[in-house]
C-alpha positions in Angstrom: 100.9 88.1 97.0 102.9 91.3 97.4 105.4 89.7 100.0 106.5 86.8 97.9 107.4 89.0 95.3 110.9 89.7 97.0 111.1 87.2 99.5 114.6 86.3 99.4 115.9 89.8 97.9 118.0 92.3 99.5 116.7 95.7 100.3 119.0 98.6 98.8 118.4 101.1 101.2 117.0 101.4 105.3 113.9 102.7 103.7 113.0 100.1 101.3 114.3 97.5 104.1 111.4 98.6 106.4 108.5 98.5 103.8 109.5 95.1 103.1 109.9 93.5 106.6 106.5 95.7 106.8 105.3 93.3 103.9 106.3 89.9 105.3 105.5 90.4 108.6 102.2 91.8 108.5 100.9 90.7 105.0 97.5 90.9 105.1 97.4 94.6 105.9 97.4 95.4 102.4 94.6 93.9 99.9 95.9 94.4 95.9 93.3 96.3 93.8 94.8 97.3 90.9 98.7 96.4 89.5 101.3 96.6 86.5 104.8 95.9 85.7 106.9 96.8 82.8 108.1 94.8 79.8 110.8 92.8 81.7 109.1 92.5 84.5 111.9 94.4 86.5 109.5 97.1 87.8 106.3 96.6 90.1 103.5 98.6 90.4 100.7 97.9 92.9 97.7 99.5 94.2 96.0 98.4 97.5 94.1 98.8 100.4 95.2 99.2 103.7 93.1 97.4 106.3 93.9 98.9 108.8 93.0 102.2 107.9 88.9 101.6 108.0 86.7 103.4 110.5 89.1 106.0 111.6 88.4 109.7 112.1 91.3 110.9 111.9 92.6 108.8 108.6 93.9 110.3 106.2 94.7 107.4 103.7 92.5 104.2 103.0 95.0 103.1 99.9 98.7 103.0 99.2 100.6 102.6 96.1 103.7 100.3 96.2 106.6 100.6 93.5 109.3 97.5 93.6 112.5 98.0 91.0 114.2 94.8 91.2 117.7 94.3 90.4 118.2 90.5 89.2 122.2 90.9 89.0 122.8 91.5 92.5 119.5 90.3 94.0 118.6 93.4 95.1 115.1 95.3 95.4 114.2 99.1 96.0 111.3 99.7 97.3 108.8 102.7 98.0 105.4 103.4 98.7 103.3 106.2 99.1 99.5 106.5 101.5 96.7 108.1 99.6 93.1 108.6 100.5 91.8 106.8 97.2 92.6 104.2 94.7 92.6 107.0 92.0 95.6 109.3 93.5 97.6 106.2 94.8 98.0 105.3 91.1 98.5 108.8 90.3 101.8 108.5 92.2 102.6 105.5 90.7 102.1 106.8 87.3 104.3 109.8 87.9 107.0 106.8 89.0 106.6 105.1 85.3 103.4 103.0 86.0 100.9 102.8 82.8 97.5 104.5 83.5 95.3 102.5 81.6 96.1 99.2 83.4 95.8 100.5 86.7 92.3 101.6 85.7 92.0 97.6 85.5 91.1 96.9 88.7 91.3 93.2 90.1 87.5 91.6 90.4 85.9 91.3 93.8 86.3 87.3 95.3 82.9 85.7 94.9 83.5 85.3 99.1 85.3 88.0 99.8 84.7 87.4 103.7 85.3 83.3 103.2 81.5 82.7 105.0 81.1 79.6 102.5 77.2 79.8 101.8 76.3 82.1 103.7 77.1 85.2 101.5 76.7 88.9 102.8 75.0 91.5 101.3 77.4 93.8 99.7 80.1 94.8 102.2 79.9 93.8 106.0 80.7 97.6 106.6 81.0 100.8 104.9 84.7 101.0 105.9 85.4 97.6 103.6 86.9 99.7 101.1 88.7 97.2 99.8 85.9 95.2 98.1 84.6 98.2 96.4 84.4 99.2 92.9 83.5 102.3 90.9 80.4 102.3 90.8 79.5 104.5 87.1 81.3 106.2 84.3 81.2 109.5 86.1 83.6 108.3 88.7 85.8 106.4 86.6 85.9 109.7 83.9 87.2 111.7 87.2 89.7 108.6 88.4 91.0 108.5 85.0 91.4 112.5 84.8 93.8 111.9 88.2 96.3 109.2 87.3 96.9 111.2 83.9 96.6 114.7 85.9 100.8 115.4 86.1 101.3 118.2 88.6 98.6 119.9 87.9 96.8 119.7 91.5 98.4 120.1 94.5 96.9 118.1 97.6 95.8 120.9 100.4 93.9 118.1 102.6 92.3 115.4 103.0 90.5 113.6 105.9 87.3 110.9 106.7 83.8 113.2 105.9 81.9 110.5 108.2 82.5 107.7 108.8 80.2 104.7 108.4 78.1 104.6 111.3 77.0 107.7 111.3 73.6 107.1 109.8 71.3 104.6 108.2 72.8 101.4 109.6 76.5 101.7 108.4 75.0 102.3 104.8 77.5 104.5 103.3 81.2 106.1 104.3 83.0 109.5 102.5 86.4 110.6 102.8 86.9 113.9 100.7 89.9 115.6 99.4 90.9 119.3 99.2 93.2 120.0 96.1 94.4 123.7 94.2 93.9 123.0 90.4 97.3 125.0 88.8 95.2 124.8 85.2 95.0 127.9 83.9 91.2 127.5 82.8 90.2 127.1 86.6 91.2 130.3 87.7 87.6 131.3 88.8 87.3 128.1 90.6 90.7 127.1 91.8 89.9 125.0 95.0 88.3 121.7 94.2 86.7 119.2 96.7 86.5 115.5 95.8 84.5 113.8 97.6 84.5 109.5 97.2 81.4 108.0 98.8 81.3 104.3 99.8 78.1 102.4 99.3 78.0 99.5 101.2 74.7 97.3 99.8 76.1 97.8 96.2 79.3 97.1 97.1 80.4 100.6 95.3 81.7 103.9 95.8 81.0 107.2 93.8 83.4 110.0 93.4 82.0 113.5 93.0 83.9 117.0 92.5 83.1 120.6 92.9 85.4 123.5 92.5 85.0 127.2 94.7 86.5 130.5 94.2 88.3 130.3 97.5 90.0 128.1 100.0 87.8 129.5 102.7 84.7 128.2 100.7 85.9 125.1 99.9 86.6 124.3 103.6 83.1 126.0 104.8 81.7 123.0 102.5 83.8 120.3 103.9 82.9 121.2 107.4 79.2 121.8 106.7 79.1 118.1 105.3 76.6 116.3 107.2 75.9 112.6 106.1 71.7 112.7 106.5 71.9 115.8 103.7 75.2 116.3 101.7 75.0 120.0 99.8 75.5 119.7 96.3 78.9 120.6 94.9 79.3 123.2 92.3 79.2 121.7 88.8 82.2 121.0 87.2 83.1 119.1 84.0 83.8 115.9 84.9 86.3 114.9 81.9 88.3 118.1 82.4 87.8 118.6 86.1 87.1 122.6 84.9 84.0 124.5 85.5 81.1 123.8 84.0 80.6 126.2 80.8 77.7 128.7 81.8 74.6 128.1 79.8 73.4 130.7 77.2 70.2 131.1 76.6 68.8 131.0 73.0 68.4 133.7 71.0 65.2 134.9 70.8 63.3 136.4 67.8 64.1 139.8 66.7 60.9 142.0 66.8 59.7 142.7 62.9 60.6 146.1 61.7 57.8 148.7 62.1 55.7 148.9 59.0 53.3 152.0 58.4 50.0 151.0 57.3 48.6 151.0 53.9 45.7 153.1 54.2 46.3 156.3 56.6 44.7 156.4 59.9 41.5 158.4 60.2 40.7 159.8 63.5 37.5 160.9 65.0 36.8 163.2 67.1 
C-alpha cells in the first residue's frame, strides 16, 4: 500500500511531512487505481480514490494524484499530491510531473469482493458514489481520458462540482460530477468552453465520460445548471479524439441539370 512505501523515510519539506502522516495515519482514505514509477524506481506515481469524497454536494474532487521522489542517499522522500474530480485529470497532473501516460491508462482490476461480503456478492457497486470500484465503461471514454493525460496546457480548469449526486433518482442508479474547462487550441475558437461530464453507473459497475463544447462561458454554465438527472440535454458534438468540434456535415452534391437542347423537328403551333 501507498503508506508503506516510505514508512521509515524522512519528509524533505512541512508539506510533504503532512501528506505522509496524512498516509499512515488514515490509510484507507485513498484506494490506488492506477500507478507508475520510473526506471530506478526512485519516482512514484499514483492515482486514487479518495473515500471520503463520495456523496457530497459540494465536492469538488473524487481522485487525487500522488507523486513520491525518493532520495535513497539520505533516506529522504518529497512528496506532493494534487485533488481532481476524475481519474483522467489526476494523471494529467501527474504526467505533467514525469509520469508515463500510457501506464496510467492501465488501471488496477476491480477485487472479485470488493466489499469483503464473502458469498454474498453485490450487484455492481453498493452505491453510485463507490467510485472507486469503477471502470471506463467504452472506448469513447477512454479516447477522451487518454486525450487529457496527453492534453499539456492546453485547457485550463474553470470549474468543476457534483451534477447530482446518487440518490437523486432511480434508486441510487447512477452519479455525475462535470467539469468546466477553456480549450486554448486554436481550432476551438468557435467552441471554446467545454463541459465534461463523467457519469457513474452503479449496476455495471462503470462510468461514462461525455463532452460538449459552447461558444460562451455563459452557455456552458446555463447547461450545467439546467442538468437534471431524470433528462440530461445532449451536449453539443464534439470530436472525441481531438476534443474539437465536430466537422459540419456537407451535403452531397447533387446532379447538375442537363444543358437545354432544342428539339430536332421545330415546334408547330396551332391556333
Amino acid at each position: 500500500m501507498i503508506d508503506n512505501l516510505c514508512r521509515e523515510w524522512t519528509a524533505s519539506d512541512q508539506h510533504g511531512a503532512a501528506i505522509l502522516r496524512h498516509l499512515w495515519w488514515d490509510p484507507e482514505q485513498y484506494e490506488p487505481v492506477a500507478s507508475c514509477q520510473n526506471r530506478d524506481g526512485s519516482e512514484h506515481f499514483i492515482v486514487v480514490s479518495d473515500v471520503l469524497a463520495y456523496g457530497m454536494p459540494w465536492v469538488e474532487q473524487r481522485a487525487t494524484g500522488i507523486h513520491l521522489r525518493l532520495d535513497p542517499a539520505e533516506r529522504i522522500c518529497h512528496a506532493r499530491e494534487q485533488a481532481a474530480m476524475t481519474y483522467a485529470w489526476a494523471s494529467h497532473w501527474l504526467v505533467q510531473r514525469g509520469a508515463d501516460p500510457a501506464a496510467l491508462a492501465q488501471y488496477r482490476p476491480v477485487p472479485a469482493d470488493p466489499y469483503g461480503w464473502g458469498d454474498f456478492k453485490a450487484t455492481g457497486l453498493i452505491s453510485a458514489g463507490d467510485y472507486r470500484y469503477a471502470r471506463p465503461a467504452d472506448a469513447r471514454t477512454r479516447v477522451i481520458e487518454e486525450r487529457i493525460r496527453r492534453s499539456g496546457d492546453r485547457y485550463r480548469l474553470l470549474g468543476q462540482q457534483m451534477a447530482y449526486s446518487g440518490n437523486a433518482v432511480d434508486d441510487d442508479l447512477r452519479e455525475a460530477h462535470y467539469v468546466l474547462l477553456l480549450d486554448n487550441h486554436p481550432h476551438a475558437a468557435e467552441r471554446r468552453y467545454v463541459v465534461q461530464l463523467e457519469t457513474v453507473h452503479r449496476l455495471r459497475a462503470v462510468y461514462t465520460l461525455d463532452e460538449g463544447g459552447f461558444q460562451t462561458e455563459k452557455e456552458a454554465k446555463q447547461w450545467v445548471d439546467r442538468i437534471d438527472a431524470r433528462d440530461v440535454a445532449p451536449l453539443p458534438a464534439t470530436d472525441p479524439a481531438t476534443g474539437l468540434p465536430a466537422a459540419p456535415r456537407i451535403a452531397a452534391p447533387t446532379a447538375a441539370p442537363a444543358a437545354f437542347q432544342p428539339p430536332s423537328t421545330p415546334r408547330r403551333f396551332t391556333r
